[in-house]
MOPAC internal coordinates of N, CA, C and O (Angstrom, degrees):
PM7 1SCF
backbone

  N    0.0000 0     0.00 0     0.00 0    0    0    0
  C    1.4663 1     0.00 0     0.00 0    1    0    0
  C    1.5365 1   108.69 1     0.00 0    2    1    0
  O    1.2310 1   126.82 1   -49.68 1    3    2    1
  N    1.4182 1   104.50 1   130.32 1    3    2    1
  C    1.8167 1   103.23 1   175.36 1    5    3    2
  C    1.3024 1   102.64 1  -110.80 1    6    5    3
  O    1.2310 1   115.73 1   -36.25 1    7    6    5
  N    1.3579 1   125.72 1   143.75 1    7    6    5
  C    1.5729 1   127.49 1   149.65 1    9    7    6
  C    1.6431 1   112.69 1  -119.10 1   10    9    7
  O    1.2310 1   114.12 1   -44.02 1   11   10    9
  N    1.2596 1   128.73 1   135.98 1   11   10    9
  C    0.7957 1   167.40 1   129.55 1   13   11   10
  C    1.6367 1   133.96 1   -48.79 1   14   13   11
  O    1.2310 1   114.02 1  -106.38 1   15   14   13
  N    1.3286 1   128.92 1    73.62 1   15   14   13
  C    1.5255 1   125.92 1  -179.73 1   17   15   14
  C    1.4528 1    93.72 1   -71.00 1   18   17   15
  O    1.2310 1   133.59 1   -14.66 1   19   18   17
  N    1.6060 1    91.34 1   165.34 1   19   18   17
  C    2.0234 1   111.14 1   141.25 1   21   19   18
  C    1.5039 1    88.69 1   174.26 1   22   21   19
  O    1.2310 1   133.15 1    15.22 1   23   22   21
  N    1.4680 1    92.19 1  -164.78 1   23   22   21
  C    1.6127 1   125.74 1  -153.32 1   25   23   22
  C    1.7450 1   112.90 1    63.50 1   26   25   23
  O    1.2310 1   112.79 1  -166.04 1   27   26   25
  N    1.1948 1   131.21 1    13.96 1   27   26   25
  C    1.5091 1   130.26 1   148.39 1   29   27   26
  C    1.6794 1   104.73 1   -38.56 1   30   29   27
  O    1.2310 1   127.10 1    -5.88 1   31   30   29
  N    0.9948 1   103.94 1   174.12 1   31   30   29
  C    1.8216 1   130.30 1  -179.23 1   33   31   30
  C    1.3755 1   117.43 1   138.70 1   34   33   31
  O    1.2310 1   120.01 1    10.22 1   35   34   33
  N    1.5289 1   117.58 1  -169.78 1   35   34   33
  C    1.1705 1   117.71 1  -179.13 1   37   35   34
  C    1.4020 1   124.31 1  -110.67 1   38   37   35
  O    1.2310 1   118.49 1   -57.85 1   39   38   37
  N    1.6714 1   120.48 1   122.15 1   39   38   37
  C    1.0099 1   129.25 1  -161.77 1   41   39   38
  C    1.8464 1   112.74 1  -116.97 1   42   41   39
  O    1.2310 1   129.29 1   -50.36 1   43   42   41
  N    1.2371 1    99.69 1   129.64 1   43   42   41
  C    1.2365 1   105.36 1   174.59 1   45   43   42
  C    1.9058 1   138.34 1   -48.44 1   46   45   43
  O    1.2310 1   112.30 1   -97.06 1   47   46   45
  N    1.4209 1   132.13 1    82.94 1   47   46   45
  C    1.5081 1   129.52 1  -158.24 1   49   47   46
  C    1.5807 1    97.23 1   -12.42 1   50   49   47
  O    1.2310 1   123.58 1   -38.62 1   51   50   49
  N    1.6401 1   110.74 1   141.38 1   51   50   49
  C    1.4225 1   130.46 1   177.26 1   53   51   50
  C    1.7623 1   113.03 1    56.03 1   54   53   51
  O    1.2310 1   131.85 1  -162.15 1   55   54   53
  N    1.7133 1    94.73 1    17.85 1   55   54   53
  C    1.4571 1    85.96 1   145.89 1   57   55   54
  C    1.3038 1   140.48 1  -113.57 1   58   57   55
  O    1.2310 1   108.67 1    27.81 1   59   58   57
  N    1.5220 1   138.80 1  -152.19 1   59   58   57
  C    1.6613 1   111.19 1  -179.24 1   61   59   58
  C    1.5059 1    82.82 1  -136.06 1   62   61   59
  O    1.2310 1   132.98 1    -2.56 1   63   62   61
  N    1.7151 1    92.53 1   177.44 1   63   62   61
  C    1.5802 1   107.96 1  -171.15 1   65   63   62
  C    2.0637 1   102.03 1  -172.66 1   66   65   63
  O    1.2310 1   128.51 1   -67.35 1   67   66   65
  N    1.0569 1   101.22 1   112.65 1   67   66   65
  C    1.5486 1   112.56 1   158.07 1   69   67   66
  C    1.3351 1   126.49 1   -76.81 1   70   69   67
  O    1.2310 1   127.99 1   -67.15 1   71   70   69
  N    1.4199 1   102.23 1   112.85 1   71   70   69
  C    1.5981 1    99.32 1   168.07 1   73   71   70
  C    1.6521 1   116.57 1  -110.45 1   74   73   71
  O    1.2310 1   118.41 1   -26.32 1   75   74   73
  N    1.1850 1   120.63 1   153.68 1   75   74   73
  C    1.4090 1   138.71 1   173.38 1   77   75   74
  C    1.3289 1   127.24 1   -96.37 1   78   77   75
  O    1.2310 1   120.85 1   -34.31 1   79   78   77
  N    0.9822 1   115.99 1   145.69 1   79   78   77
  C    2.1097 1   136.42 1  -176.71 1   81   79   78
  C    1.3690 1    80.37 1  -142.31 1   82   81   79
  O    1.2310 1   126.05 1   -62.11 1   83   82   81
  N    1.6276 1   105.98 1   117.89 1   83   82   81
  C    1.4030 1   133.65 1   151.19 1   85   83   82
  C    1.4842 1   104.20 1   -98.64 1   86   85   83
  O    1.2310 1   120.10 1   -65.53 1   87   86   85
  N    1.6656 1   117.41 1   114.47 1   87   86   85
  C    1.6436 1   115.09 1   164.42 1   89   87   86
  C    1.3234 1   110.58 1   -86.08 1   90   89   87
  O    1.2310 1   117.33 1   -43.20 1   91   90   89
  N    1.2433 1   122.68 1   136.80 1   91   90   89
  C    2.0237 1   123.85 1   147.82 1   93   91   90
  C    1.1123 1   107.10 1  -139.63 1   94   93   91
  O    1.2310 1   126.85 1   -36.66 1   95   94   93
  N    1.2464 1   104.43 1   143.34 1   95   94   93
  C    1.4034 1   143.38 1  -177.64 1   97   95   94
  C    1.2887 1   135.27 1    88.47 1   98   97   95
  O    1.2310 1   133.50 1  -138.89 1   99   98   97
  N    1.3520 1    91.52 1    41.11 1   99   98   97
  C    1.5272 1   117.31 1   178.42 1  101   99   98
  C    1.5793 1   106.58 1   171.32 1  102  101   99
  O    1.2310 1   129.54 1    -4.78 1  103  102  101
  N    1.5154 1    99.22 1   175.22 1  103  102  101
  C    1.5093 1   110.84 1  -165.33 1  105  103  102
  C    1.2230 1   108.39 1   -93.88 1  106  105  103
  O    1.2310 1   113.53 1   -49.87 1  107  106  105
  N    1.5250 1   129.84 1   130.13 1  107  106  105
  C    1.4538 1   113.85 1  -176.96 1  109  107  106
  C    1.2243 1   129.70 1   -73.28 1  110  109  107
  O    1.2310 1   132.81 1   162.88 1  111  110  109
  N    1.3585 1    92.85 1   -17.12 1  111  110  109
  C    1.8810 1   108.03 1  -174.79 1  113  111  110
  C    1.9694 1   100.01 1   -76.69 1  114  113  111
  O    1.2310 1   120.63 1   175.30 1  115  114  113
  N    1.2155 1   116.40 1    -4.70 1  115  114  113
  C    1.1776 1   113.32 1   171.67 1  117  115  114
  C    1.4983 1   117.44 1   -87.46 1  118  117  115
  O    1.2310 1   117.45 1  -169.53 1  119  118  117
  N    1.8628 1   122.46 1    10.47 1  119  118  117
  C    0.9753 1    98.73 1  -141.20 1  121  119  118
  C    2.2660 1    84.22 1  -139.74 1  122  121  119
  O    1.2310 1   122.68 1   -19.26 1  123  122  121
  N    1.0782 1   112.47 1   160.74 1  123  122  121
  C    1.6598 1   103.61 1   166.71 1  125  123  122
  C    1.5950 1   100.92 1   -99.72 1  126  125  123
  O    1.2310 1   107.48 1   -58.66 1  127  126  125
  N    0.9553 1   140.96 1   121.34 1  127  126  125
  C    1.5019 1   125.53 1   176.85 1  129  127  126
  C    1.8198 1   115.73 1  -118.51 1  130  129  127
  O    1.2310 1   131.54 1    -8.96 1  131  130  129
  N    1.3407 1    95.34 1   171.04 1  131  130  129
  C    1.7432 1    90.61 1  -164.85 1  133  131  130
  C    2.0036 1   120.80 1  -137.89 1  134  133  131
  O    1.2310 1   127.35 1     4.03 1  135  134  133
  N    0.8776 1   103.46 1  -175.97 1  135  134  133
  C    1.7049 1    95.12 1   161.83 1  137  135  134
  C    1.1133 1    97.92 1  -179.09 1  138  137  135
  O    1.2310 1   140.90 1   -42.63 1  139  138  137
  N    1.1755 1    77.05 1   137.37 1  139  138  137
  C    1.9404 1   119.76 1  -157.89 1  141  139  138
  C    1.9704 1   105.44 1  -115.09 1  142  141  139
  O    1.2310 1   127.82 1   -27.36 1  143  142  141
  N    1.1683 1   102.55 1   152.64 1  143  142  141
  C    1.2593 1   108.34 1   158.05 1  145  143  142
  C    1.4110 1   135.86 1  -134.14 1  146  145  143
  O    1.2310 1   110.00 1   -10.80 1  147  146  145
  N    1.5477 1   136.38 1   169.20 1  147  146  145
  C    1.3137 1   117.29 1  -174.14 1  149  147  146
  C    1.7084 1    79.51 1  -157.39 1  150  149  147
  O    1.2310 1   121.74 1   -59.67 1  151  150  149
  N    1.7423 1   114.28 1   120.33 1  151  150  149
  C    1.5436 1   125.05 1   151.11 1  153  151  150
  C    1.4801 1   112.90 1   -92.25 1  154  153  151
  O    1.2310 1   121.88 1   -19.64 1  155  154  153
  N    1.5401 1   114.01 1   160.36 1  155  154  153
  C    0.9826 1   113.36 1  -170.54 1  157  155  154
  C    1.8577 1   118.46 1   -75.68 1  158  157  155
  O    1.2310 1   133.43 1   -45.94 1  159  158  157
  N    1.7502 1    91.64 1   134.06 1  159  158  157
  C    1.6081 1    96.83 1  -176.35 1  161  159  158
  C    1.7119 1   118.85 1    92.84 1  162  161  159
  O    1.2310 1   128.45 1   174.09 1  163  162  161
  N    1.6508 1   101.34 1    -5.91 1  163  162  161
  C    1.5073 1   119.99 1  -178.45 1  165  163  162
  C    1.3954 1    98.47 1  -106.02 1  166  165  163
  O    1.2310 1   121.77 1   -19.17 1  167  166  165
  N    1.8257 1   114.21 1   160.83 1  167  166  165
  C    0.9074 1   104.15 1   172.93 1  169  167  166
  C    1.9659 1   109.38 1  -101.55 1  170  169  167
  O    1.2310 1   128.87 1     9.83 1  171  170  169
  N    1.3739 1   100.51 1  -170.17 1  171  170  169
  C    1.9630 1    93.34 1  -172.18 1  173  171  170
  C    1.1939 1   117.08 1   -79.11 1  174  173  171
  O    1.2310 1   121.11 1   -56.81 1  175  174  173
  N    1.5705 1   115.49 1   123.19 1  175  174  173
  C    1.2076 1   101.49 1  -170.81 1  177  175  174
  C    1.9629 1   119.46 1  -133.40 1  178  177  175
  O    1.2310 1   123.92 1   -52.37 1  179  178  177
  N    1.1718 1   110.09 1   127.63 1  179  178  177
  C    1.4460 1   100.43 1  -160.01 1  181  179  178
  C    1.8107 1   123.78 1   -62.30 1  182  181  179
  O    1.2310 1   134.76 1   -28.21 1  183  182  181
  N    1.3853 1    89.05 1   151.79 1  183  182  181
  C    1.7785 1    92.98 1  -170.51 1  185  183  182
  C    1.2837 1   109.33 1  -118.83 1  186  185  183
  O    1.2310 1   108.79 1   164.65 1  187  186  185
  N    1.3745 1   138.58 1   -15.35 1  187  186  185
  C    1.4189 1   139.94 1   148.29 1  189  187  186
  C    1.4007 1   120.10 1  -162.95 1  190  189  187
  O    1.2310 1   114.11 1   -22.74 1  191  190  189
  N    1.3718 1   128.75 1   157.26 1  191  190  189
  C    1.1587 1   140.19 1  -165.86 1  193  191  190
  C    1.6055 1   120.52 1  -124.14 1  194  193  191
  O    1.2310 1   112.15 1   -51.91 1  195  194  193
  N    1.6423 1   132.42 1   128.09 1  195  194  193
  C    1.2551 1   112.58 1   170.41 1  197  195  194
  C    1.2886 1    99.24 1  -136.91 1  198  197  195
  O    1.2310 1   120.13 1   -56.25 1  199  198  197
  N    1.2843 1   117.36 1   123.75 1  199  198  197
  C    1.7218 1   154.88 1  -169.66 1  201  199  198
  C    1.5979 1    89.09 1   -71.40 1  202  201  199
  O    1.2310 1   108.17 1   114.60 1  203  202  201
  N    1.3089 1   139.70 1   -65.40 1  203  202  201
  C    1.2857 1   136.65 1  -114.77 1  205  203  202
  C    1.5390 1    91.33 1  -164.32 1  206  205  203
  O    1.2310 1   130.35 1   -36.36 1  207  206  205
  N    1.4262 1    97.64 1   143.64 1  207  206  205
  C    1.6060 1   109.95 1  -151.65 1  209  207  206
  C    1.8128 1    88.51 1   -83.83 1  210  209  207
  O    1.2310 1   129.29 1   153.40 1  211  210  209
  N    1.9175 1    99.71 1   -26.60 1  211  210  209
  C    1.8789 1   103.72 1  -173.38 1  213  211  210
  C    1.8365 1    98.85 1   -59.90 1  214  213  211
  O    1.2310 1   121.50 1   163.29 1  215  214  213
  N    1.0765 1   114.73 1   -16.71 1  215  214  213
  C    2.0663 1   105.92 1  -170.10 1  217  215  214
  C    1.3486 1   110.13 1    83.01 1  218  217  215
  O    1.2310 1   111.94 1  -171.74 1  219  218  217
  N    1.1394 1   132.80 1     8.26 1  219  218  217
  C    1.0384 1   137.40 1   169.27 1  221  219  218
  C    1.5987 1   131.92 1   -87.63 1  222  221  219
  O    1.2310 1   131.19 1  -179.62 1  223  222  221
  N    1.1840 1    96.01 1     0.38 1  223  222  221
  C    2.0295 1   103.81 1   173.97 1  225  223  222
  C    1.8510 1    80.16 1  -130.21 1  226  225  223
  O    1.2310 1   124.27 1   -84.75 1  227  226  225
  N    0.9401 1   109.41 1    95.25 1  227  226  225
  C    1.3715 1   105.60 1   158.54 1  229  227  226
  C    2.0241 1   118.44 1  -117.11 1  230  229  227
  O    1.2310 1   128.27 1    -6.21 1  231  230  229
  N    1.1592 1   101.68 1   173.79 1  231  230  229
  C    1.8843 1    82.85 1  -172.93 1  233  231  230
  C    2.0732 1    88.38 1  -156.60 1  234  233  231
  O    1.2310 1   128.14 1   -56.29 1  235  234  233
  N    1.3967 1   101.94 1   123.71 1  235  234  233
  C    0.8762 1   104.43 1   145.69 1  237  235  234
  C    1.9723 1   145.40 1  -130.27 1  238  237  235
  O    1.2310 1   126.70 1   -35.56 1  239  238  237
  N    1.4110 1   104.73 1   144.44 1  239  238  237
  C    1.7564 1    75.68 1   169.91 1  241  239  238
  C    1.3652 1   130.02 1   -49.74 1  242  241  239
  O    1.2310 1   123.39 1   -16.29 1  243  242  241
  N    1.2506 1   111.10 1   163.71 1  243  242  241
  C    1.7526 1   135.30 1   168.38 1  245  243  242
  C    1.8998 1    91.44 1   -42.66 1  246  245  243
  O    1.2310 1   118.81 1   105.44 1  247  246  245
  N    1.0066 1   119.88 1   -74.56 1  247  246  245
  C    1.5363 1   138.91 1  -153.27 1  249  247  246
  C    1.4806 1    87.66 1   -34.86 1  250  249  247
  O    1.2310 1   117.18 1   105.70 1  251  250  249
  N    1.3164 1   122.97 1   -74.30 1  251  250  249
  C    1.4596 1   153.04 1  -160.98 1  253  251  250
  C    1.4557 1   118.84 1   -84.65 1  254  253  251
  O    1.2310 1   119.90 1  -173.76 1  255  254  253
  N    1.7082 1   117.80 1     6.24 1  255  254  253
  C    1.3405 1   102.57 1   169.38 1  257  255  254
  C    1.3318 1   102.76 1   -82.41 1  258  257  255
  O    1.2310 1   133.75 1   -15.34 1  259  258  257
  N    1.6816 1    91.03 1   164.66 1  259  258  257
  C    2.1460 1   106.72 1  -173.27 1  261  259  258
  C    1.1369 1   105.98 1    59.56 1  262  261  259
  O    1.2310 1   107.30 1   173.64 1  263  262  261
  N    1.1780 1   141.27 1    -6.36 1  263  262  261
  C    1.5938 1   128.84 1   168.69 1  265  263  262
  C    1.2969 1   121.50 1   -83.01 1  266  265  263
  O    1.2310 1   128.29 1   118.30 1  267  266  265
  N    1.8937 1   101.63 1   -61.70 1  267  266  265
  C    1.8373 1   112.71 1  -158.54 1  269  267  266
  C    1.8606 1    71.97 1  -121.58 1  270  269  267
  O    1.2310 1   143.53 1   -24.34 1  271  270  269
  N    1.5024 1    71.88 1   155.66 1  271  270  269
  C    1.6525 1   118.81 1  -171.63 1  273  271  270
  C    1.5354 1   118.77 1  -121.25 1  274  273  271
  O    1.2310 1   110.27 1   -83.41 1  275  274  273
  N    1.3645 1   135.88 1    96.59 1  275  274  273
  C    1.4125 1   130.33 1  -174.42 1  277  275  274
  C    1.5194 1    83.30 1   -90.88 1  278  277  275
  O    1.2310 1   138.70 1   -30.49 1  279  278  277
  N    1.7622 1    81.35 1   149.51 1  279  278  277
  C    1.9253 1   109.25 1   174.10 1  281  279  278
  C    1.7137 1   129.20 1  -158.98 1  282  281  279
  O    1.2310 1   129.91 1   -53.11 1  283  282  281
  N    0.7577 1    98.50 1   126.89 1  283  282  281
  C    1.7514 1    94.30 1  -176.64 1  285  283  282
  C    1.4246 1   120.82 1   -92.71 1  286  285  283
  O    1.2310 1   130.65 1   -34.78 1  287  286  285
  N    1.1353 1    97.06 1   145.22 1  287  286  285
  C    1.9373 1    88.51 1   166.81 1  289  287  286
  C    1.5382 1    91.43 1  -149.38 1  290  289  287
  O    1.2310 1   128.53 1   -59.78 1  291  290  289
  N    1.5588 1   101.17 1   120.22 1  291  290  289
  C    1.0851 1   131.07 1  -147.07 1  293  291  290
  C    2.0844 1    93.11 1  -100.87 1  294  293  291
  O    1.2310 1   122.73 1   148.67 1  295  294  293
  N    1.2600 1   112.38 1   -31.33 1  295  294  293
  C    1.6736 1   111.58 1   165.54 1  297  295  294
  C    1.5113 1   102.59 1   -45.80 1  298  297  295
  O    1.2310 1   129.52 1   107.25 1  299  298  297
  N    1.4845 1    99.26 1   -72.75 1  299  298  297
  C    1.6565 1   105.82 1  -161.60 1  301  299  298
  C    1.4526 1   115.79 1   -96.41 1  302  301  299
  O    1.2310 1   123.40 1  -140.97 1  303  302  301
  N    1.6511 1   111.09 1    39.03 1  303  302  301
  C    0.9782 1   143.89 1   161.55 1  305  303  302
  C    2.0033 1   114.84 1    41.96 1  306  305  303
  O    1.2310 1   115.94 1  -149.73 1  307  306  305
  N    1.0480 1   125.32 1    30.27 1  307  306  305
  C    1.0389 1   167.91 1     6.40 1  309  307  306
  C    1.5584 1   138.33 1   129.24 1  310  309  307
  O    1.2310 1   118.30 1  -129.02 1  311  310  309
  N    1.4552 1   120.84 1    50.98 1  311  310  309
  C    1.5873 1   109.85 1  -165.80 1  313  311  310
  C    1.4451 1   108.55 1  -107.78 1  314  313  311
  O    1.2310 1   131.32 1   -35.21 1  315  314  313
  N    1.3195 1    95.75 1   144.79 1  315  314  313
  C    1.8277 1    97.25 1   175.64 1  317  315  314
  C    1.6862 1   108.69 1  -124.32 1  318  317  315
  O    1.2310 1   132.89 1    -6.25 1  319  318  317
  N    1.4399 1    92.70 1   173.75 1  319  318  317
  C    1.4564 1   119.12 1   165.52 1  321  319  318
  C    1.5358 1   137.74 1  -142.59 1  322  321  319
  O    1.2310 1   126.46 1   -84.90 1  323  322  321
  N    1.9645 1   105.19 1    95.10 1  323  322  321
  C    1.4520 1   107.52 1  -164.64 1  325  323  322
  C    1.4819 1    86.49 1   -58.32 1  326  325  323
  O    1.2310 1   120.68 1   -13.61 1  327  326  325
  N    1.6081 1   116.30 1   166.39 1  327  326  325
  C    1.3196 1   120.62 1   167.77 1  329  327  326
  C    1.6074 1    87.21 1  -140.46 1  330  329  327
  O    1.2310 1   116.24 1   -43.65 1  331  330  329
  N    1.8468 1   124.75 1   136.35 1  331  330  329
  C    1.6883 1   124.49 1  -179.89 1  333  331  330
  C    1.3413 1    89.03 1  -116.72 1  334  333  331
  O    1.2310 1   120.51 1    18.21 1  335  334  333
  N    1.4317 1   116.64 1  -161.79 1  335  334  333
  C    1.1080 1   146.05 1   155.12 1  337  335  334
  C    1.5212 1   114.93 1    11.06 1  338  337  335
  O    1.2310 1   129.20 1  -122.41 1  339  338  337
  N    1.7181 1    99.88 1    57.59 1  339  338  337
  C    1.8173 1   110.99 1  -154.34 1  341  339  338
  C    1.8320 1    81.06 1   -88.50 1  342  341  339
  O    1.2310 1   142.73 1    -9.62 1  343  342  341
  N    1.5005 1    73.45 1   170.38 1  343  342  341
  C    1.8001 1   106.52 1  -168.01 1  345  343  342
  C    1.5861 1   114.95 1  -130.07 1  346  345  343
  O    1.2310 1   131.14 1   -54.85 1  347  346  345
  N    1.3660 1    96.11 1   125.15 1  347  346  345
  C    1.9690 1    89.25 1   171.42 1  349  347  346
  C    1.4556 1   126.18 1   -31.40 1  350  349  347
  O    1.2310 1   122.45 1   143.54 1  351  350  349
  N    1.1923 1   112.91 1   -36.46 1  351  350  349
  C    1.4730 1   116.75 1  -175.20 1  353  351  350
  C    1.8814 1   106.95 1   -88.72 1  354  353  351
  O    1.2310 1   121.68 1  -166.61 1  355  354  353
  N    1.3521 1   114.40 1    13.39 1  355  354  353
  C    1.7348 1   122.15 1   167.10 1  357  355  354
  C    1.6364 1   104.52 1   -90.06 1  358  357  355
  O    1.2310 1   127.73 1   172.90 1  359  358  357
  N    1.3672 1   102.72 1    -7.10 1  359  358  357
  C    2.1297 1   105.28 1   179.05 1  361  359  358
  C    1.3218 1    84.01 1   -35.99 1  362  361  359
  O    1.2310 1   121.74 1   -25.51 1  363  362  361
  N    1.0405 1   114.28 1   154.49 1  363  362  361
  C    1.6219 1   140.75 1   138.65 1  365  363  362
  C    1.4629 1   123.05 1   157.71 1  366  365  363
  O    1.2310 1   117.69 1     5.10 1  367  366  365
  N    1.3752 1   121.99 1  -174.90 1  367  366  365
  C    0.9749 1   113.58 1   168.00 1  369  367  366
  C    1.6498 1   108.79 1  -112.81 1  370  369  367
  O    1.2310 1   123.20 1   -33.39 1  371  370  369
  N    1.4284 1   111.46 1   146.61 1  371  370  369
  C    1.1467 1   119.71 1  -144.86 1  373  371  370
  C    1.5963 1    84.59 1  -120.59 1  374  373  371
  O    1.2310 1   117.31 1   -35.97 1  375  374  373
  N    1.5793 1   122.73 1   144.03 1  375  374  373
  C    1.1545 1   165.33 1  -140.07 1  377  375  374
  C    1.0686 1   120.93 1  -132.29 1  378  377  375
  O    1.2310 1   103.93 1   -93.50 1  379  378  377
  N    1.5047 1   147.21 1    86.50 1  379  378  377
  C    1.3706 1   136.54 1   162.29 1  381  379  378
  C    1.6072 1   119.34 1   -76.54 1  382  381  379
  O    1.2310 1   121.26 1   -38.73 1  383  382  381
  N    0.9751 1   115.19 1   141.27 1  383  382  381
  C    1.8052 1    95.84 1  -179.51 1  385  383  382
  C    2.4275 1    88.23 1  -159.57 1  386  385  383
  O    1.2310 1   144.58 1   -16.72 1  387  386  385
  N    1.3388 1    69.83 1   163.28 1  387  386  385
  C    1.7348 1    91.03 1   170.07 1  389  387  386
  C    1.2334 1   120.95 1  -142.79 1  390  389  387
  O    1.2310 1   125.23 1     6.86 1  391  390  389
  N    1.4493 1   107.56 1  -173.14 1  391  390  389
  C    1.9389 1   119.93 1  -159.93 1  393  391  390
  C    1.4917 1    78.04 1   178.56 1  394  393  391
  O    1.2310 1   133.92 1   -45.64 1  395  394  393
  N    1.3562 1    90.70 1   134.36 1  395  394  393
  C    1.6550 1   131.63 1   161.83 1  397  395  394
  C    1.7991 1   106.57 1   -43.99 1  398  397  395
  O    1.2310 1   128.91 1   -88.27 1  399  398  397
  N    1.0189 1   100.45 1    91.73 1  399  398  397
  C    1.6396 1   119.02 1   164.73 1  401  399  398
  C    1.9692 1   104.23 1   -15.23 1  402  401  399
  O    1.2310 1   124.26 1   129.32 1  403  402  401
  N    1.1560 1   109.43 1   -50.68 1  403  402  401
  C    1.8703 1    99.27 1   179.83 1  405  403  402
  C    1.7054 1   100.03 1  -100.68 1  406  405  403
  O    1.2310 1   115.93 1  -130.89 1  407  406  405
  N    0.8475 1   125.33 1    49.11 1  407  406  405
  C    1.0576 1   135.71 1   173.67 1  409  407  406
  C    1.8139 1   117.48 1  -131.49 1  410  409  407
  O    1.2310 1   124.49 1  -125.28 1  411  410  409
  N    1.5938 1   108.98 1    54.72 1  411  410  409
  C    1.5336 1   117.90 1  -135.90 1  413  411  410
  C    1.5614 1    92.25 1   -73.51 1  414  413  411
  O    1.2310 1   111.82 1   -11.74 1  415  414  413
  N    1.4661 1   133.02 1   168.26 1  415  414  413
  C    1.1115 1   143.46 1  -154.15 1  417  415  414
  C    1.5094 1   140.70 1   170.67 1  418  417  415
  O    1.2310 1   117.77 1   -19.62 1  419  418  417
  N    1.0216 1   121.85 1   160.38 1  419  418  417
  C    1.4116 1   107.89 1  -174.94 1  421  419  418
  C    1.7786 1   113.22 1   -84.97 1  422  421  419
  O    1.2310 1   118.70 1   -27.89 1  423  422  421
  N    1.1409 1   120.09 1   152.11 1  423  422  421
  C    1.4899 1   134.34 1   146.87 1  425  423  422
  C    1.6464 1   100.23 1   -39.13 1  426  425  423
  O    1.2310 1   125.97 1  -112.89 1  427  426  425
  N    1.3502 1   106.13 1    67.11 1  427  426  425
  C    1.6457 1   100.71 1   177.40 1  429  427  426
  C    1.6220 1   114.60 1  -150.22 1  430  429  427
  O    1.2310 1   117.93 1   -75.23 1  431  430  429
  N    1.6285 1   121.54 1   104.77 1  431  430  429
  C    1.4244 1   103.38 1  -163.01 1  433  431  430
  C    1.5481 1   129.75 1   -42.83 1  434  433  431
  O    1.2310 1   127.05 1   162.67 1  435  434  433
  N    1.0645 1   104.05 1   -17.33 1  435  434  433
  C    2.2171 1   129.51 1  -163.18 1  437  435  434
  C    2.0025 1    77.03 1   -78.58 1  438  437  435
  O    1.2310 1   103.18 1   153.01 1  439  438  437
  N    1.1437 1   148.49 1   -26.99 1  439  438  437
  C    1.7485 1   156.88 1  -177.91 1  441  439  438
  C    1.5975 1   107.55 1   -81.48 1  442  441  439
  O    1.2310 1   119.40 1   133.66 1  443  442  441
  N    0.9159 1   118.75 1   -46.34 1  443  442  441
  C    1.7322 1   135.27 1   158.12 1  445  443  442
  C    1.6496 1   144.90 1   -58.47 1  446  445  443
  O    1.2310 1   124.05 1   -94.49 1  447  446  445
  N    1.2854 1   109.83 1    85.51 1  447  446  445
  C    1.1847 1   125.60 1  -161.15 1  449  447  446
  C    1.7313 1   114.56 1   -93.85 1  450  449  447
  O    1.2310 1   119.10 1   162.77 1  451  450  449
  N    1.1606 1   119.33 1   -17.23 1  451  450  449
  C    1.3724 1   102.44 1   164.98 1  453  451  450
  C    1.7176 1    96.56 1  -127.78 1  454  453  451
  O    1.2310 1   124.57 1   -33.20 1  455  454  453
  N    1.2150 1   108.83 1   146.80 1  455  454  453
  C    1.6198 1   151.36 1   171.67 1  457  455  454
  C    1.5923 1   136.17 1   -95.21 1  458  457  455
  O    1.2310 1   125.92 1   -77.49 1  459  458  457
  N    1.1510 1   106.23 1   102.51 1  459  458  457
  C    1.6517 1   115.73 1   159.28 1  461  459  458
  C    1.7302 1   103.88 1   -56.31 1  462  461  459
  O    1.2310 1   130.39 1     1.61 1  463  462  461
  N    1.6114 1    97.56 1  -178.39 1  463  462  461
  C    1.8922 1    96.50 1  -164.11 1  465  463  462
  C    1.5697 1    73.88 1  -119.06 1  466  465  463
  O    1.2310 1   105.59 1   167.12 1  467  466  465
  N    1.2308 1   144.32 1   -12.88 1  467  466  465
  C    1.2217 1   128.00 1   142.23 1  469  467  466
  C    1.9659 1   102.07 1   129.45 1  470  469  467
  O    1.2310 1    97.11 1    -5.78 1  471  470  469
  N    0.7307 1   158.24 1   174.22 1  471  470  469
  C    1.7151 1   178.42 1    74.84 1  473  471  470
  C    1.4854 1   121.98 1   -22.97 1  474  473  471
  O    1.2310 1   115.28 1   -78.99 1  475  474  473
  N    1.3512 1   126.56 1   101.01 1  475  474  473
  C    1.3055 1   117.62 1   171.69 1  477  475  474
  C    1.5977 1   109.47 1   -72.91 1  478  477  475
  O    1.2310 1   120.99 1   -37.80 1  479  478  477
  N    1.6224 1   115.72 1   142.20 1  479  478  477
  C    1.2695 1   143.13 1   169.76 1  481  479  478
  C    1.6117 1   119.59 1   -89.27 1  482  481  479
  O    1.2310 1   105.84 1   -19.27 1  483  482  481
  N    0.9009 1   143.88 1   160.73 1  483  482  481
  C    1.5434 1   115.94 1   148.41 1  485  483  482
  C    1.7328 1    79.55 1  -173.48 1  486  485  483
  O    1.2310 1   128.56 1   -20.91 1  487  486  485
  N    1.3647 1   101.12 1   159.09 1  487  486  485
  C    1.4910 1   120.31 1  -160.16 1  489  487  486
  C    1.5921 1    91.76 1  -150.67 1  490  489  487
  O    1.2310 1   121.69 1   -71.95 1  491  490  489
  N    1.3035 1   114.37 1   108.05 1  491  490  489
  C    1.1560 1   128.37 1   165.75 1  493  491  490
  C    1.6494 1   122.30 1  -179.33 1  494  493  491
  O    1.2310 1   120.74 1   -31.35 1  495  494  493
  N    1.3376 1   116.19 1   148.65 1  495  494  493
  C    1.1477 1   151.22 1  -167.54 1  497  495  494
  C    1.6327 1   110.46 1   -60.15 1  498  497  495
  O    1.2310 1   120.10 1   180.00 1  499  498  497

């Protein structure tokens, strides 16, 4: 399985920004997938989770509720991340990764076995 992020860059505090996880070589609906983050000198830490290709087990941190939005689109095989009302402290580089759909689990990167090379974020003025 490959993933592929982009659309990271730098966005101005209280603005928004979509990023993308392109999967190939496999089906996404086979898969729980996530996005994670890591700032510098921090360790990686997850920012939302989707179990189920329906959107219905979704998981996010405290930091990021009402803001970012996980979503699939299961045609163009396909996960995103709206990000709103972002915050200096959302810098990072952001992480797509997956785990085998029956392979149930926590919102926890140490649960996540395949890896994007990741999207830098940065939120500043």
């Amino acid at each position: 399985l490959q993933l592929v992020e982009s659309g990271g860059g730098l966005v101005q505090p209280g603005g928004s920004l979509r990023i993308s996880c392109a999967v190939s070589g496999g089906s996404l609906d086979d898969y729980a997938v996530g996005w994670f983050r890591q700032a510098p000198g921090k360790e990686r830490e997850e920012v939302s989770c989707s179990i189920t290709s329906g959107g219905s087990n979704t998981v996010y941190a405290d930091s990021v509720k009402g803001r970012f939005t996980i979503s699939r689109d299961s045609a163009k095989n396909t996960v995103y991340l709206q990000m709103n009302t972002l915050k200096p402290e959302d810098t990072g580089v952001y992480y797509c990764a997956a785990v085998d759909v029956r392979d149930y689990g926590p919102c926890q990167a140490w649960h996540y076995d395949q890896w994007g090379q990741g999207t830098q974020v940065t939120v500043s003025s």
